[in-house]
C-alpha positions as CSV (number, residue, x, y, z in Angstrom):
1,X,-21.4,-1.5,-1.0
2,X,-25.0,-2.9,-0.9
3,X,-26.3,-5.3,1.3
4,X,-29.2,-6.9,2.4
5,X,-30.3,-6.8,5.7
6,X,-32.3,-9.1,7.9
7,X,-34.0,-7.5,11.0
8,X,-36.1,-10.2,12.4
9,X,-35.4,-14.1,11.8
10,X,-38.8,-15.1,11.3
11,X,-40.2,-16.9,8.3
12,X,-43.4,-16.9,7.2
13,X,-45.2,-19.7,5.3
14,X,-48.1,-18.5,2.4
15,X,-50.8,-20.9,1.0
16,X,-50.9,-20.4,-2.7
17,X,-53.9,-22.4,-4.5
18,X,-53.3,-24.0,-7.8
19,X,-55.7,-24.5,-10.7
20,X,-56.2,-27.9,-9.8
21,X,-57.2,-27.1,-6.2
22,X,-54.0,-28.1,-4.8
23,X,-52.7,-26.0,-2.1
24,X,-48.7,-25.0,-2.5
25,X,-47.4,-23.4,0.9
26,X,-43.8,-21.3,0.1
27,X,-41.9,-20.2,3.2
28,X,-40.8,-16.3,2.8
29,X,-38.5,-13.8,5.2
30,X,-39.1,-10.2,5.1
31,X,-35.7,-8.1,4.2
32,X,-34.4,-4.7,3.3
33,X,-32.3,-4.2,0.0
34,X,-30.1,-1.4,1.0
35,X,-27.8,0.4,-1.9
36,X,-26.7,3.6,0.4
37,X,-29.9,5.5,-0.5
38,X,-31.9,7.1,2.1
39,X,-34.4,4.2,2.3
40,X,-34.1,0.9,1.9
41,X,-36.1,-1.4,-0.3
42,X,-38.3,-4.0,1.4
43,X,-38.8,-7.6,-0.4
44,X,-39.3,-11.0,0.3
45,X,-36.9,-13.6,0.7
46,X,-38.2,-17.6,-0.7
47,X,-36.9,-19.9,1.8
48,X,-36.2,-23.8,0.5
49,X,-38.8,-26.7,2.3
50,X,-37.8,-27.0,5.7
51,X,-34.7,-24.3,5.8
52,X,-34.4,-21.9,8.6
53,X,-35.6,-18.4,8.6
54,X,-32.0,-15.9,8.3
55,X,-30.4,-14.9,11.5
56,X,-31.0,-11.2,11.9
57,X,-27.8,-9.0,10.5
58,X,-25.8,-7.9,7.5
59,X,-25.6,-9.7,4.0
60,X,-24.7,-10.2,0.2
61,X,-26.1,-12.2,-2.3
62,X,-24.0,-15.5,-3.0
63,X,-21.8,-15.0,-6.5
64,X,-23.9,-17.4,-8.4
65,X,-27.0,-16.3,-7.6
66,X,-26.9,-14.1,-10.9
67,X,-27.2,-14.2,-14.5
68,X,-28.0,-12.7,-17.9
69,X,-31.1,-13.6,-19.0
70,X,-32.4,-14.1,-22.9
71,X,-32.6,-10.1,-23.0
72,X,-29.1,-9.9,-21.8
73,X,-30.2,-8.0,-18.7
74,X,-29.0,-8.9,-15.6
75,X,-31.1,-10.9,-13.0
76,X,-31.2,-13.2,-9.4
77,X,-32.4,-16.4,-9.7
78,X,-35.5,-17.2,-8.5
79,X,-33.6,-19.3,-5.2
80,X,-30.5,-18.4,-3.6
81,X,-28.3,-17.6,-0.7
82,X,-27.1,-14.8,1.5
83,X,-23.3,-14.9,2.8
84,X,-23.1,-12.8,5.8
85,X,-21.2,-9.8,6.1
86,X,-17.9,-10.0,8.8
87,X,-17.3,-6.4,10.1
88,X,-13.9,-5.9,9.2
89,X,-11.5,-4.8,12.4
């Protein structure tokens, strides 16, 4: 099963300057896509205004957060959650 995993729950906010001159700040969290291969893949989570950086652990990506796009390939949307992942007993 693939999962995404969270190793430090810190988030990290990057000033972006639009055409205009406007300054656009988008909160980000550092995280590892891991599909069983020997390394995982590092990427960057967007975080929502004002939500709280991930706890570190285990996760999947919330059932809606895909779809098929005009290509009929299959894609995340640009925003969504992580569910985390219970150990089973």
């Amino acid at each position: 099963m693939s999962k995404i995993i969270i190793k430090k729950a810190v988030a990290v906010q990057r000033p972006v300057k639009g055409k205009d001159g406007t300054t656009y700040v988008f909160n980000e969290q550092e995280a590892a896509y891991d599909d069983g291969s020997d390394f995982p893949d590092r990427f960057k989570i967007s975080l929502a205004d004002g939500q709280a950086p991930y706890p570190v652990g285990e996760y999947t990506v919330e059932p809606g957060a895909y779809f098929v796009n005009r290509f009929q390939n299959l894609e995340l949307k640009r925003r969504f959650s992580l569910v985390p992942i219970i150990p089973s007993k």
